[in-house]
RODO-2510 file (C-alpha; in nm, 4 decimals, decimal comma):
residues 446
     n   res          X          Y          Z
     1     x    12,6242     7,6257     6,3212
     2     x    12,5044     7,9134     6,1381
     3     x    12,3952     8,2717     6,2791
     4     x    12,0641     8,2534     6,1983
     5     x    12,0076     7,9049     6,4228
     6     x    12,2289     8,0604     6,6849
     7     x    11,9983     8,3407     6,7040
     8     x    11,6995     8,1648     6,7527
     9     x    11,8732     7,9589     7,0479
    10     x    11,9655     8,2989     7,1705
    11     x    11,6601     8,4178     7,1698
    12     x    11,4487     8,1256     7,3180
    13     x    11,7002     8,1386     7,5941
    14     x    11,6270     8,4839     7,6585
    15     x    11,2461     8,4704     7,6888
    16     x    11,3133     8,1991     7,9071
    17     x    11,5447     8,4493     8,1421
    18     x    11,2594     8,7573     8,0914
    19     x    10,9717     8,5457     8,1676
    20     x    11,1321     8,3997     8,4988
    21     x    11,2722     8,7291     8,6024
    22     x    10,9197     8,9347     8,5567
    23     x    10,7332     8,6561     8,7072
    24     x    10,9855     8,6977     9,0052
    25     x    10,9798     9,0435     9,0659
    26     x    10,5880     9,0678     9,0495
    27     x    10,5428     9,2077     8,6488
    28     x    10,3278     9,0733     8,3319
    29     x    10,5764     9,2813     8,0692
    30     x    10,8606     9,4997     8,0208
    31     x    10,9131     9,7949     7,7697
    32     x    11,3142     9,8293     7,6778
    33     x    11,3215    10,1455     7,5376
    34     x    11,6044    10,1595     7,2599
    35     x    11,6776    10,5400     7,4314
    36     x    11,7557    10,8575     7,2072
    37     x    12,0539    11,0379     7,1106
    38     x    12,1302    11,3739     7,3945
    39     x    12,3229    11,6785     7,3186
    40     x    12,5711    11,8804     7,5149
    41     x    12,4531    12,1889     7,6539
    42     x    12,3321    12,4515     7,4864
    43     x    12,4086    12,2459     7,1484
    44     x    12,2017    12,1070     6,9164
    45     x    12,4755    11,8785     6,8140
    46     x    12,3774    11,5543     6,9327
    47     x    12,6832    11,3196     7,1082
    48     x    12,7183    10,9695     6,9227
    49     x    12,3548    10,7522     6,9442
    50     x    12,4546    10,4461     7,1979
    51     x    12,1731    10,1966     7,2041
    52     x    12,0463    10,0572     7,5307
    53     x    12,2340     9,7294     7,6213
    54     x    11,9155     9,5597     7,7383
    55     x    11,7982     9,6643     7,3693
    56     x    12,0340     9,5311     7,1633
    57     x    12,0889     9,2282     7,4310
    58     x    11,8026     9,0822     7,2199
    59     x    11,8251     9,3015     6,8402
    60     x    12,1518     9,3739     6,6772
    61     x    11,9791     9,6982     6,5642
    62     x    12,2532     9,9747     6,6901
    63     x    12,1099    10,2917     6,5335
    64     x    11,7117    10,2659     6,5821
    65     x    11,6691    10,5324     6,8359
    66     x    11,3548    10,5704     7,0386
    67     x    11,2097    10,1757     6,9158
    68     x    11,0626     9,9705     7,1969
    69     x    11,0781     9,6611     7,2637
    70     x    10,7427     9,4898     7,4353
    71     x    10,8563     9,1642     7,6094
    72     x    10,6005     8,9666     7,7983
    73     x    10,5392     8,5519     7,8842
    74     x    10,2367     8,4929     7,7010
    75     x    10,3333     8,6370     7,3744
    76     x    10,5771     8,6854     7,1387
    77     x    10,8234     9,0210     7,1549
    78     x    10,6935     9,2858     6,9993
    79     x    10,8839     9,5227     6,8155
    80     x    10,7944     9,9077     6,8070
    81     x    11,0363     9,9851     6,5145
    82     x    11,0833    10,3539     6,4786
    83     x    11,0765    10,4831     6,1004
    84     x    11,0467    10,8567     6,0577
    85     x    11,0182    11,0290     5,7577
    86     x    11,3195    11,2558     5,7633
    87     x    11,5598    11,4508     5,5434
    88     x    11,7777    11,5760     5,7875
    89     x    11,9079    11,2461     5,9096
    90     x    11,8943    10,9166     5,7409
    91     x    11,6312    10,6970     5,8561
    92     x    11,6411    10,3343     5,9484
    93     x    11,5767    10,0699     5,6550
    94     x    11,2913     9,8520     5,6426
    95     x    11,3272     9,5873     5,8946
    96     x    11,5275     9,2709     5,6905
    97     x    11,7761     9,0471     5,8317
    98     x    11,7621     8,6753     6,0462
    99     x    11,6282     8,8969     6,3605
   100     x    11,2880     8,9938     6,1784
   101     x    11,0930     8,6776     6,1963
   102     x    11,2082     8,6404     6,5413
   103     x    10,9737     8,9795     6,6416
   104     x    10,6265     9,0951     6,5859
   105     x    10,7281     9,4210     6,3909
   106     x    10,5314     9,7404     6,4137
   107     x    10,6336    10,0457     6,1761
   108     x    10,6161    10,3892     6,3634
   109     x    10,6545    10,7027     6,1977
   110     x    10,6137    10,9573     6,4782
   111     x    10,6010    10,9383     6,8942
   112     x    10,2437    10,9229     6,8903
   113     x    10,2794    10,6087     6,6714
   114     x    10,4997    10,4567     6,8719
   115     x    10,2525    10,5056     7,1818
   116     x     9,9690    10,3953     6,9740
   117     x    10,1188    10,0766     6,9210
   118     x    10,2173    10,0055     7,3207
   119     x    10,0231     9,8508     7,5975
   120     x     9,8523    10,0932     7,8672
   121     x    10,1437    10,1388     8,1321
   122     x     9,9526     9,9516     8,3965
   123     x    10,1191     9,8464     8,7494
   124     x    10,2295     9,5619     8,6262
   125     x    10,4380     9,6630     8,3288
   126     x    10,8246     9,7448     8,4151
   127     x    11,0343    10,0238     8,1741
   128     x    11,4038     9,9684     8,1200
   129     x    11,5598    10,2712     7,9866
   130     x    11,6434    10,6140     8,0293
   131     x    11,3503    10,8275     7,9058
   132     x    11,0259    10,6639     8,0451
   133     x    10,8435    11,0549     7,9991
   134     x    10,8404    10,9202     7,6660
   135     x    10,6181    10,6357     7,6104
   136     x    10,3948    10,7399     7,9231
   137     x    10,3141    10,7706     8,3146
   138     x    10,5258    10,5493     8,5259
   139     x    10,5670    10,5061     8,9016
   140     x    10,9002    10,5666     9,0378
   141     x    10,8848    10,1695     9,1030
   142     x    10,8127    10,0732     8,7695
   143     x    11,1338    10,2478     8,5938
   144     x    11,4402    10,0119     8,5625
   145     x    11,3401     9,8206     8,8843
   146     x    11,5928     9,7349     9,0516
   147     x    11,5286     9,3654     9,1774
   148     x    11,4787     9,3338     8,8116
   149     x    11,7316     9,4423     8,6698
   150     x    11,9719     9,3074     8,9007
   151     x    11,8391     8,9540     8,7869
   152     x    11,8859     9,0230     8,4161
   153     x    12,2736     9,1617     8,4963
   154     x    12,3086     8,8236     8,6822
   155     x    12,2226     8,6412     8,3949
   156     x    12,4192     8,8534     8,1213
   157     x    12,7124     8,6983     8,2609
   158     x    12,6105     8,3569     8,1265
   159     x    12,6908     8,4159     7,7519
   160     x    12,5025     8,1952     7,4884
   161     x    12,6545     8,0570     7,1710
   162     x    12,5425     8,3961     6,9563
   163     x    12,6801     8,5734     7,1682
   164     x    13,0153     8,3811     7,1938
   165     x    13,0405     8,4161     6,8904
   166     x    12,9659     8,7844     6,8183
   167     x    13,2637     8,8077     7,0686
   168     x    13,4648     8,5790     6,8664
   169     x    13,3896     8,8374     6,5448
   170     x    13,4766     9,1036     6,7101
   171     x    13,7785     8,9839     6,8354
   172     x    13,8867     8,9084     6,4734
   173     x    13,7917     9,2558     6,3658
   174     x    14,0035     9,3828     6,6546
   175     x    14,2898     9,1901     6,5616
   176     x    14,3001     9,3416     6,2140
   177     x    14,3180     9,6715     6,3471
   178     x    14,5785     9,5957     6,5642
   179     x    14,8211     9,4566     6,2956
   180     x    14,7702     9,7841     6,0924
   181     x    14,8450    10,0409     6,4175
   182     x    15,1351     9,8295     6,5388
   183     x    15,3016     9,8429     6,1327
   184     x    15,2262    10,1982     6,1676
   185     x    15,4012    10,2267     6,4862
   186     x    15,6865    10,0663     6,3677
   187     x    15,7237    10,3074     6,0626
   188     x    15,7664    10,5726     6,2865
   189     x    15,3812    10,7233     6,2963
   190     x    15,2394    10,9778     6,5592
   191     x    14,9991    10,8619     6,8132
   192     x    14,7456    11,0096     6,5378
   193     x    14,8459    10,8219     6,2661
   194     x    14,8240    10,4657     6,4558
   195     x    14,4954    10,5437     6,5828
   196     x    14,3926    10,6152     6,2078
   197     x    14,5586    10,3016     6,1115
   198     x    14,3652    10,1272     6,3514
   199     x    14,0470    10,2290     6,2358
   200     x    14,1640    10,2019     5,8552
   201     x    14,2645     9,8417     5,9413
   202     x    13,9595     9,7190     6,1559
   203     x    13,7390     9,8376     5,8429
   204     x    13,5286    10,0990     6,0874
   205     x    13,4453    10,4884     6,1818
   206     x    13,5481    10,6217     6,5122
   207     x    13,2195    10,6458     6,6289
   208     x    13,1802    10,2660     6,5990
   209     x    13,4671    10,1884     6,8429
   210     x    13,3382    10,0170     7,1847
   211     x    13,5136    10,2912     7,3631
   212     x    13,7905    10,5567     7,2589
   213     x    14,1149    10,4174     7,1838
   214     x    14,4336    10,4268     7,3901
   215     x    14,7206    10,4687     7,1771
   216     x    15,0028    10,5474     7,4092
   217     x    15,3521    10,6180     7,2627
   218     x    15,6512    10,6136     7,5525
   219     x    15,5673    10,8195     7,8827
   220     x    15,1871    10,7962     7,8067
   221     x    15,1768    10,4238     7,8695
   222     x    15,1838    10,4496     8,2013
   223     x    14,8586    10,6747     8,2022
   224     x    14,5851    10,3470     8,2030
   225     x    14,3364    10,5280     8,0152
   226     x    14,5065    10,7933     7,8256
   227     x    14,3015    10,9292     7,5547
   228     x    14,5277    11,2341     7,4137
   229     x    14,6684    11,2160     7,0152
   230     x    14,9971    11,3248     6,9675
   231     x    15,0701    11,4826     6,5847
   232     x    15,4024    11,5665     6,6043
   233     x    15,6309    11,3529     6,4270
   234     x    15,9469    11,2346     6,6514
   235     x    16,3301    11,1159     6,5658
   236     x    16,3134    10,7794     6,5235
   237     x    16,5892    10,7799     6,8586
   238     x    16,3119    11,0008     7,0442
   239     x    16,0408    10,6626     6,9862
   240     x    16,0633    10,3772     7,2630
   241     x    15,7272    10,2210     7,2979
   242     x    15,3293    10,1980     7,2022
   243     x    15,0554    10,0563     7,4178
   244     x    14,7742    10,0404     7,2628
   245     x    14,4811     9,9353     7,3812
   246     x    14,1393     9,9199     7,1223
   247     x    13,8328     9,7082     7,0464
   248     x    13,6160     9,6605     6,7974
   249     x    13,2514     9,5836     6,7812
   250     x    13,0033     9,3129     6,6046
   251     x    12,6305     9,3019     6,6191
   252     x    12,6643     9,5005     6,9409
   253     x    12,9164     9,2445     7,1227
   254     x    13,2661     9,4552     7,2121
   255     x    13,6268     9,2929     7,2169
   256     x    13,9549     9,5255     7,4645
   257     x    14,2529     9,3914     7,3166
   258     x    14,5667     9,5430     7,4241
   259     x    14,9139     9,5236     7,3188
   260     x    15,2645     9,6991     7,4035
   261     x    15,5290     9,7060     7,1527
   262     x    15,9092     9,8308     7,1879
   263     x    16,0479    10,0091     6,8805
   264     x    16,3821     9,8549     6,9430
   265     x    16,5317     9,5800     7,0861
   266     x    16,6642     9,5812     7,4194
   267     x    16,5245     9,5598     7,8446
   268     x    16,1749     9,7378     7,7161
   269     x    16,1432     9,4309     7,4958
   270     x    16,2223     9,2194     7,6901
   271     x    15,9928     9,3141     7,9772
   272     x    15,6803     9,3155     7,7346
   273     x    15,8082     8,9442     7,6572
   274     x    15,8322     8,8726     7,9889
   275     x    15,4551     9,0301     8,1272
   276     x    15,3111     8,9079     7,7444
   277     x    15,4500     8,5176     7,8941
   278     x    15,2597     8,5421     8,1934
   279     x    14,9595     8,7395     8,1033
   280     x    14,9284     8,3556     7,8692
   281     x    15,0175     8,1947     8,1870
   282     x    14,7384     8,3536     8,3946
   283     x    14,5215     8,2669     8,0497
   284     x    14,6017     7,8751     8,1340
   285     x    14,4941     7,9054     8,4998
   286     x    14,2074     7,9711     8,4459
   287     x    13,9398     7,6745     8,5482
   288     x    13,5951     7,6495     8,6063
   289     x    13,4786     7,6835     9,0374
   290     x    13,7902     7,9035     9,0984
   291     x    13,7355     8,2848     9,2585
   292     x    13,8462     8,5059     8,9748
   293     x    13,9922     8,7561     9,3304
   294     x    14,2388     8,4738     9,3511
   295     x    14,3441     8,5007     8,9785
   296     x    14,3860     8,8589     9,0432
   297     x    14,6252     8,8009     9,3414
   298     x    14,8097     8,4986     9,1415
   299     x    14,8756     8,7757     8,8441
   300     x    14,9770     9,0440     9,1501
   301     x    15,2722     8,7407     9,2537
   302     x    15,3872     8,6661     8,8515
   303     x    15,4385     9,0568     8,8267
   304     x    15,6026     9,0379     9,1588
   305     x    15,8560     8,8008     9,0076
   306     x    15,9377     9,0119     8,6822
   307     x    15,9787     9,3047     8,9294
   308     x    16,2239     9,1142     9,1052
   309     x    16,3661     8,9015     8,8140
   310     x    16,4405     9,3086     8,6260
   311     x    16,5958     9,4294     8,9571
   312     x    16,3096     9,7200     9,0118
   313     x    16,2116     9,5513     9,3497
   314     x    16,4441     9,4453     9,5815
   315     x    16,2272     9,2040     9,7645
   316     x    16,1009     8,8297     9,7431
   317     x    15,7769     8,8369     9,5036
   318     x    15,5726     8,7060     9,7879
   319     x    15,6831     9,0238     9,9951
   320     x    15,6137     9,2211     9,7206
   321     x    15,2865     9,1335     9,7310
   322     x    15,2628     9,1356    10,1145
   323     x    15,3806     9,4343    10,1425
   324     x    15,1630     9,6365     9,8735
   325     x    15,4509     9,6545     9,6094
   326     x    15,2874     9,5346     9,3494
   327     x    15,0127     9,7585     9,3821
   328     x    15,1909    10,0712     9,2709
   329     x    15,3033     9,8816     8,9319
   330     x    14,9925     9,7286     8,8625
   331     x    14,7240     9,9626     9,0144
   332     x    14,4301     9,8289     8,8618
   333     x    14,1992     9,5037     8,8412
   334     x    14,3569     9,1935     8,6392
   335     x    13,9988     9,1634     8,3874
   336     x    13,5975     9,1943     8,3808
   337     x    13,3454     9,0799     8,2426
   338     x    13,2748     9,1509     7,8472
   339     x    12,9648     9,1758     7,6425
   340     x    12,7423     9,4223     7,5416
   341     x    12,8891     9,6720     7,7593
   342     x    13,3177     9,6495     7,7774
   343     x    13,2977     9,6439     8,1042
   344     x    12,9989     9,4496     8,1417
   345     x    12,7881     9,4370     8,4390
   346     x    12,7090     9,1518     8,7287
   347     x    13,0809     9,1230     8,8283
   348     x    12,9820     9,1667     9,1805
   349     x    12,6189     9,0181     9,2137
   350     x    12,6562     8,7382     9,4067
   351     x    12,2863     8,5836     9,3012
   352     x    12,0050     8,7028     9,1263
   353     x    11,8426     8,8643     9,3954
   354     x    12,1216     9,1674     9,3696
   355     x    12,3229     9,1117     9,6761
   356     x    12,6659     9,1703     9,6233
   357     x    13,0117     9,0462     9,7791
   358     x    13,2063     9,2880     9,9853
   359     x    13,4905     9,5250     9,7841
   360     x    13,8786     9,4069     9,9211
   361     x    14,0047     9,7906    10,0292
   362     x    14,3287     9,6442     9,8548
   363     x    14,1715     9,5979     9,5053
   364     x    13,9278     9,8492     9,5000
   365     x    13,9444     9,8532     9,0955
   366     x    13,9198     9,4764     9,0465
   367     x    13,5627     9,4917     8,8447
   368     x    13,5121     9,0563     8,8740
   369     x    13,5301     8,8794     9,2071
   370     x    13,2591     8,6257     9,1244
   371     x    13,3305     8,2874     9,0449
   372     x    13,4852     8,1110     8,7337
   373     x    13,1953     7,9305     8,5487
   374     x    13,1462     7,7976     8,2088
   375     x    12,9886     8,0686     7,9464
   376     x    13,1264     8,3760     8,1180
   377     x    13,3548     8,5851     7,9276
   378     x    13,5836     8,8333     8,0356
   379     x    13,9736     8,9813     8,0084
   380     x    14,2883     8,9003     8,1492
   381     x    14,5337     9,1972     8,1252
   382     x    14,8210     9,2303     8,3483
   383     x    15,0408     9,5078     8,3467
   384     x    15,3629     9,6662     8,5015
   385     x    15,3308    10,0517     8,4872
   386     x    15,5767    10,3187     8,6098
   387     x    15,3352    10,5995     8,6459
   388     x    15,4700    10,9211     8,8257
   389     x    15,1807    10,9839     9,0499
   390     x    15,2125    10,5900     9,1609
   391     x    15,5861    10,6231     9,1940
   392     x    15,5873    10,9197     9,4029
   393     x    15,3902    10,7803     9,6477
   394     x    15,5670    10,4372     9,6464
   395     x    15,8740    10,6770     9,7087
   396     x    15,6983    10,8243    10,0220
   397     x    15,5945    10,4846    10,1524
   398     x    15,7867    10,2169    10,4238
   399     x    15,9060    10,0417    10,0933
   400     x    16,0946    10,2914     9,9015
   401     x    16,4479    10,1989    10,0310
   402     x    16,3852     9,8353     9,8083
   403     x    16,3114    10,0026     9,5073
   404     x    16,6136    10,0455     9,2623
   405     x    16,5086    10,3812     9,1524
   406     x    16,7534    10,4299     8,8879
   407     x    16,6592    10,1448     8,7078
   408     x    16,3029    10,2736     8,7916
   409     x    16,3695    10,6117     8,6093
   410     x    16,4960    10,4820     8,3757
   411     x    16,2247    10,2581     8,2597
   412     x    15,9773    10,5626     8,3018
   413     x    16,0515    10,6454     7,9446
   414     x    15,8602    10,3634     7,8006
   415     x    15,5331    10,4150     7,9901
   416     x    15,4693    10,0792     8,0987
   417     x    15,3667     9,7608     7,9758
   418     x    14,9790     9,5724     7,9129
   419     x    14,8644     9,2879     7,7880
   420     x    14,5146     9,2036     7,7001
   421     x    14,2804     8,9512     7,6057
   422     x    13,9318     8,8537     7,5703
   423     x    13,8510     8,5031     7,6717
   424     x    13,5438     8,2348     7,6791
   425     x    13,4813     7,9891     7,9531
   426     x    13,3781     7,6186     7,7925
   427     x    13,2864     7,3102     8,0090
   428     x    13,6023     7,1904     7,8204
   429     x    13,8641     7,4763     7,8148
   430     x    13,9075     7,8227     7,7802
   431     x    13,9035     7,9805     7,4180
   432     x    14,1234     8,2987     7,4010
   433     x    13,9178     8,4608     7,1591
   434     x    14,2201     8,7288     7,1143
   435     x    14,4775     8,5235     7,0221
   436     x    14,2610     8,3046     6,7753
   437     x    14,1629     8,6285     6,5831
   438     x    14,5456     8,7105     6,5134
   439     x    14,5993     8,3777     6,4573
   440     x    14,3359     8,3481     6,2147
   441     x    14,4484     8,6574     6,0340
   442     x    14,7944     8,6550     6,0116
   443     x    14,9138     8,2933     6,0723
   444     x    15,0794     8,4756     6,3859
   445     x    15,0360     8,4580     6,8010
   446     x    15,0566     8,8389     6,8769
***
């Protein structure tokens, strides 16, 4: 099916979603304001533009500042598209592509324009955004309401086929980028010169990135969102492991793939073999009606068995778990949700109406406790991680005398291990969007 009939099923479905969701929470229309680009104090430097997700949710138009989008039942959407006349900056092209005819398009060449060409900001018109002083007077109830929006996050979750396969593109472009940093790696390159690589192999400028990547040579894998850049160049002896963890982005849709990689052979390889074998396990567990809480805990008890199975826990796996073990290796939640937003939103709702389920005190970073269901998409990464901070307090806890602490030392040189991928719930499987993209590439499974 091609992208242009995708889109149009897309979009149909997403009238569908506006129109029941105003109706519900008592409005005729909705303005979703594209927002504008802000600047750090006292600078007149602006920070990198990042388009609304409710925007670009139904436009893959990623650098059209301050347009508006007019979405109502009884009419088509309406498209304020924003065209300034400007030498400073480069201005948007003339609206083209398979979105246009999807739209009525109105050119606007200045704010008053754009104003000109919006409905009267009655009672019954809701603003999604972050700059509603903009485009007119609103009441305090009529700005990113939150019965509304709460209904729309519910519903992001439910992907359609555009959107599955944006994700699947992205994934590919991902993938690419991956292969490059993990050569460059493996030749011996600074933390630096794989994130270059990355970006030289996805085909794409840093400020296109989903989020900043993680490239994490030894010790700085165990830091889960480490963002520094090493430049000097070590001995190869001095270079034990990479986790990197980096996405890419098409049409607005992001992709989190992660990967760790030993520079040598030996029990650092073999441990990222071990958690890459069940991170495909957890992958195949997956199935449609099942609480994606009780994935989390069934990744928590295949950890618990490599920490036993590598002699860094002295315990059963299920006391391991019991016990709170596993929480100081693998801190974090096992996935979320992914979309237009890496960690997209809704993972909590538990219906439309915005009530949520309760947090578990013992996963309070698990993003997704909702149920499995066909059209979601979201990651799986598990990970073993011999962080300081988390080690010192497992040290200080009732279960330090079962920890083999030299063999915990001496795997603190590597970091730690991840493994991440993005996958798509079908009625008839799961597609690991991740793994298809290297696949695809290289012939490979990385």
């Amino acid at each position: 099916m091609n992208l242009d009939l995708l889109y149009h099923e897309h979009i149909a479905e997403l009238r569908e979603r506006h129109a029941r969701a105003l109706e519900n929470c008592g409005f005729d229309r909705l303005l979703i304001h594209a927002g504008g680009p802000s600047a750090p104090f006292l600078d007149d430097n602006s920070y990198p533009f990042r388009v609304n997700p409710h925007f670009k949710h139904w436009l893959p138009l990623l650098q059209h500042p301050y347009s508006v989008l007019v979405v109502s039942a009884d009419a088509r959407p309406r498209l304020v598209y924003f065209q300034p006349e400007d030498y400073w900056h480069q201005p948007p092209e003339d609206p083209e592509g398979f979105w246009v005819k999807h739209f009525d398009v109105v050119l606007a060449r200045s704010p008053k324009q754009i104003a000109a060409a919006l409905p009267a900001p009655g009672g019954r018109t809701a603003y999604i955004g972050d700059a509603p002083e903009l485009l007119g007077s609103f009441s305090e109830a009529q700005v990113n309401p939150a019965k509304l929006v709460a209904e729309l996050h519910f519903l992001r979750a439910y992907k359609t086929d555009y959107e599955i396969d944006c994700l699947r593109r992205a994934n590919l472009i991902a993938a690419r980028g991956h292969n490059a940093a993990r050569d460059a790696f493996l030749g011996g390159g600074t933390e630096l010169d794989i994130h270059h690589a990355y970006l030289r192999g996805a085909g794409v400028l840093e400020c296109e990135l989903p989020y900043a990547n993680i490239v994490a040579v030894n010790g700085h894998g165990s830091i889960l969102h480490y963002h520094g850049a090493d430049r000097s160049r070590m001995q190869p002896q001095d270079i034990h492991s990479l986790v990197i963890d980096a996405g890419a982005d098409y049409q607005g849709y992001a992709s989190d793939i992660t990967r760790s990689y030993a520079y040598r052979s030996g029990e650092y390889a073999e441990l990222v073999a071990a958690v890459d074998a069940e991170q495909r396990a957890l992958v195949d567990e997956v199935r449609i009606g099942m609480e994606f809480a009780d994935l989390h805990w069934r990744g928590h008890l295949r950890l618990a068995h490599l920490l036993s199975r590598f002699d860094l826990v002295r315990l059963e796996p299920a006391d391991i778990v019991e016990r709170g073990v596993s929480s100081y290796f693998f801190p974090c939640g096992l996935g979320h949700f992914i979309g237009l937003q890496v960690h997209d939103v809704g993972g909590y709702l538990a219906n439309p109406a915005g009530e949520e389920f309760p947090r578990d005190p013992r996963a309070q970073f698990l993003r997704l406790v909702r149920k499995v269901e066909a059209r979601q998409a979201f990651t799986i990464e598990p990970g073993i991680y011999f962080s300081d901070m988390q080690m010192g307090e497992l040290a200080r806890s009732p279960a330090a005398g079962h920890i083999n602490w030299d063999k915990v030392d001496r795997f603190r040189r590597y970091g730690g291990v991840r493994v991440e991928d993005c996958v798509v719930v079908h009625a008839d499987g799961v597609e690991n969007q991740s793994r298809n993209g290297f696949r695809a590439i290289a012939g490979s499974d990385a």
